[in-house]
C-alpha positions in Angstrom: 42.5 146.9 -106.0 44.0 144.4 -108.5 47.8 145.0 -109.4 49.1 144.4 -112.7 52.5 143.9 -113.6 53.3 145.2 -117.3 56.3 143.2 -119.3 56.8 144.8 -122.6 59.9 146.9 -123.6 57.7 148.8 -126.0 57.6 152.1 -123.6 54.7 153.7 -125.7 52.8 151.1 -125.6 53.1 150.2 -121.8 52.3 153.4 -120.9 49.2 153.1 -123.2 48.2 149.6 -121.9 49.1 151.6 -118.1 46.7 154.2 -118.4 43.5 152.5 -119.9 44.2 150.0 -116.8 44.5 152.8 -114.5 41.4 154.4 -115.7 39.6 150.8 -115.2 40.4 151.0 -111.6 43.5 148.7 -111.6 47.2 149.1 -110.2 49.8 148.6 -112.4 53.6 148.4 -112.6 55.6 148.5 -115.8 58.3 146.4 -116.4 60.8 146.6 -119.7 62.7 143.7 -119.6 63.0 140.1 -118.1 64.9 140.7 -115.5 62.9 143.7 -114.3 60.0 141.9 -114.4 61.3 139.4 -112.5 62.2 141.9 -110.1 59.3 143.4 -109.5 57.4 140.0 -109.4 59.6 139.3 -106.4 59.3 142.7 -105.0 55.3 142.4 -104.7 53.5 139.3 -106.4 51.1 140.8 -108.9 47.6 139.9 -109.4 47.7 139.3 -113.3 51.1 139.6 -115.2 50.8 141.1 -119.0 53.8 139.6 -120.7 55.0 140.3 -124.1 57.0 137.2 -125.4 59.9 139.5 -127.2 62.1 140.9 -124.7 65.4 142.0 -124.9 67.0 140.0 -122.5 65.5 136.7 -122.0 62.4 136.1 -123.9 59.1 136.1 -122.4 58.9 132.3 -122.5 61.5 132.2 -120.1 59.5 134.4 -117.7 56.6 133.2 -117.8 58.7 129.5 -117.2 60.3 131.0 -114.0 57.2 132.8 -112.7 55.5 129.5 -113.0 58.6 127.5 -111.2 58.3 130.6 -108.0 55.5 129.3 -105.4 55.2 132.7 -104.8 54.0 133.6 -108.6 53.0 129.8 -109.5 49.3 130.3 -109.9 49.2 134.3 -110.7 47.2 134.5 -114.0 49.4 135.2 -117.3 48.3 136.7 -120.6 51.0 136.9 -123.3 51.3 139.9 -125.3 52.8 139.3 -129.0 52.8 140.9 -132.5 53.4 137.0 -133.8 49.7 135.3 -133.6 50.9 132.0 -135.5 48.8 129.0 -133.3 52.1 127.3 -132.7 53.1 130.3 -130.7 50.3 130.2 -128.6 50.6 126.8 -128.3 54.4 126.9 -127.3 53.1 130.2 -124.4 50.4 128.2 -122.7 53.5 125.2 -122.4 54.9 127.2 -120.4 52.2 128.3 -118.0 50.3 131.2 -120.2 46.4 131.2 -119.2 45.6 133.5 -121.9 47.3 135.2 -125.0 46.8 138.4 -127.0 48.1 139.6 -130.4 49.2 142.8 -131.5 47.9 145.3 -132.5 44.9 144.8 -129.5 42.6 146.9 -128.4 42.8 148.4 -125.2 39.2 148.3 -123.9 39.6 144.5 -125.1 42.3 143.8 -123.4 40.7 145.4 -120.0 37.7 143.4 -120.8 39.4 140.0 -121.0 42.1 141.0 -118.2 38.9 141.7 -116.0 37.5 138.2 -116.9 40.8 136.3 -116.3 40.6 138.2 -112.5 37.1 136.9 -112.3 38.4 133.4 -113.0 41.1 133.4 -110.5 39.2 134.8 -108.0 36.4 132.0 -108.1 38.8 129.4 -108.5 40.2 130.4 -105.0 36.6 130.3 -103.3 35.7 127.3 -105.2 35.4 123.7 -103.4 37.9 120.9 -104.1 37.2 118.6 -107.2 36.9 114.9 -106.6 36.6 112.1 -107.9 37.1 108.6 -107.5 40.7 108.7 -106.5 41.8 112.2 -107.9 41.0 115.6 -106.0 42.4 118.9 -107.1 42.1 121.5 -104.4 42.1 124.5 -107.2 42.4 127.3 -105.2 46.3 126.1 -104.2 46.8 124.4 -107.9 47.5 121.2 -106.3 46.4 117.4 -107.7 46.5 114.7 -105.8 45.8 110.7 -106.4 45.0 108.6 -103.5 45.9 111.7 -101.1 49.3 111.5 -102.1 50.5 114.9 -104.1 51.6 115.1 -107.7 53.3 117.3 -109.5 51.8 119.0 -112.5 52.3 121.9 -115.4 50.4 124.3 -115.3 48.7 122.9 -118.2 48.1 119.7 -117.1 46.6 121.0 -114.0 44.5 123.2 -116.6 43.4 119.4 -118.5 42.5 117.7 -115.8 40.3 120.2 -114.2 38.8 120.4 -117.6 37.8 116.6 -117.3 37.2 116.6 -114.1 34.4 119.2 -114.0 32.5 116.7 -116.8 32.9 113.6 -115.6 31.6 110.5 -117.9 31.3 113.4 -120.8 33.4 113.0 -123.9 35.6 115.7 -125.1 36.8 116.0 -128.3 40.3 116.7 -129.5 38.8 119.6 -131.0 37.2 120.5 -128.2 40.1 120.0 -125.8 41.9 122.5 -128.3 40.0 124.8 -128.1 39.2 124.8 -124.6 42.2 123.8 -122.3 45.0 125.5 -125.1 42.6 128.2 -126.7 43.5 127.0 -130.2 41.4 125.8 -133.0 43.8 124.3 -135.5 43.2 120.4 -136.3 46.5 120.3 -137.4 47.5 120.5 -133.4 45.0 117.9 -131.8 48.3 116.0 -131.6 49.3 117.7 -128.8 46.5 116.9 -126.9 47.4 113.4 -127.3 51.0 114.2 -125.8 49.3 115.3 -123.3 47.3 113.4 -122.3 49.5 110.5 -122.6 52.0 112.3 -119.9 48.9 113.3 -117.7 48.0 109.7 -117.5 51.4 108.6 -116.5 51.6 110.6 -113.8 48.4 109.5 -112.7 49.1 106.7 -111.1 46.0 104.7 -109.9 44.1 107.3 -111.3 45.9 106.4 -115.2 43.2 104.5 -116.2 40.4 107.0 -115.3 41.1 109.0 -118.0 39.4 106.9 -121.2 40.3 107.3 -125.1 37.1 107.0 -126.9 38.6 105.4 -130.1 37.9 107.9 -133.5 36.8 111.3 -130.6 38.4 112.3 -127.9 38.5 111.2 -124.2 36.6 112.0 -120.9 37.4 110.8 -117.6 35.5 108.1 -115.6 35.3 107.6 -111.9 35.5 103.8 -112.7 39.1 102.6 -113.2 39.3 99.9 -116.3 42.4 98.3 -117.7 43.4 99.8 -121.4 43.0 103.0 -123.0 
């Protein structure tokens, strides 16, 4: 049975989220602050943590930030729970390590639903085969990336790109499309970011930099064939 750790010092509303996930056949434990979460992350790693980004302590960005820096929580799945649905929020929580983001006011058999899906994800991921290609692998049931066998270190959300790229190899991806995919935002006013991005992903690429293409005036998409320029 899946455990899920509930973050939000809203006690109503905890124990509301609590008993529509107990009645879907899930464990849960509530937390009502940072630190407790923190706690009772480190007390028994949960399977999905629901984390509302206004606590009273230290905000939920900060959790999520330390959950994702513990190899013990790195790669549990994160939704973040907010009454603020501005894109540059949800930008700002997926920076930090979010996989998926709710606003408030939610509903509850939503919630369950998308919570569910998020399980399903994780759960293939960890029975899924490596990715390769050319010299990059990603073993995605560990969350690890490496070029030329040697590991690299990677955010959570560059981890989250370059398996994106990965899995369509020669295909171009949009800015849009990257958006909307990797960060879950549709705003064109943001496809800046996913130049940022991609501009730190390449460089810690290595021999793998050039692998990762910009086609000029759409996107990029990621070649098995290293070239010189992007």
């Amino acid at each position: 049975m899946a455990h899920v750790l509930i973050v939000d010092d809203e006690t109503d509303l905890a124990r509301l989220v609590e008993f529509n996930l107990q009645q879907a056949g899930l464990e849960t434990t509530i937390a009502l602050n940072g630190e407790q979460a923190l706690a009772a992350a480190k007390a028994r790693t949960p399977d999905v943590v629901l984390l509302d980004l206004m606590l009273p302590d230290i905000s939920g960005k900060e959790v999520c930030r330390r959950l994702r820096a513990d190899t013990a929580t790195r790669h549990v799945p994160i939704i973040m729970l907010t009454a603020r649905g501005e894109e540059a929020d949800r930008i700002e929580g997926f920076e930090v390590g979010a996989d998926d983001y709710v606003t408030k006011p939610f509903s509850p058999r939503e919630l369950v639903l998308r919570l569910k899906a998020l399980l399903r994800r994780a759960t293939l991921k960890e029975s899924t085969e490596q990715l390769k290609l050319g010299v990059l692998r990603l073993d995605l049931g560990a969350h690890r990336a490496f070029v030329e066998e040697a590991e690299i270190e990677l955010t959570a959300l560059e981890f989250k790109l370059l398996n994106h790229l990965m899995a369509r190899p020669g295909k171009v991806q949009s800015r849009e499309q990257l958006l909307a995919d990797v960060w879950g935002v549709t705003s064109p006013l943001e496809t800046r970011t996913v130049d940022t991005h991609v501009m730190r992903l390449r460089d810690k690429l290595g021999a793998g930099r050039n692998m990762v293409e910009t086609v000029r005036g759409v996107g990029y998409r990621l070649s098995d064939e290293s070239r010189s320029g992007a």
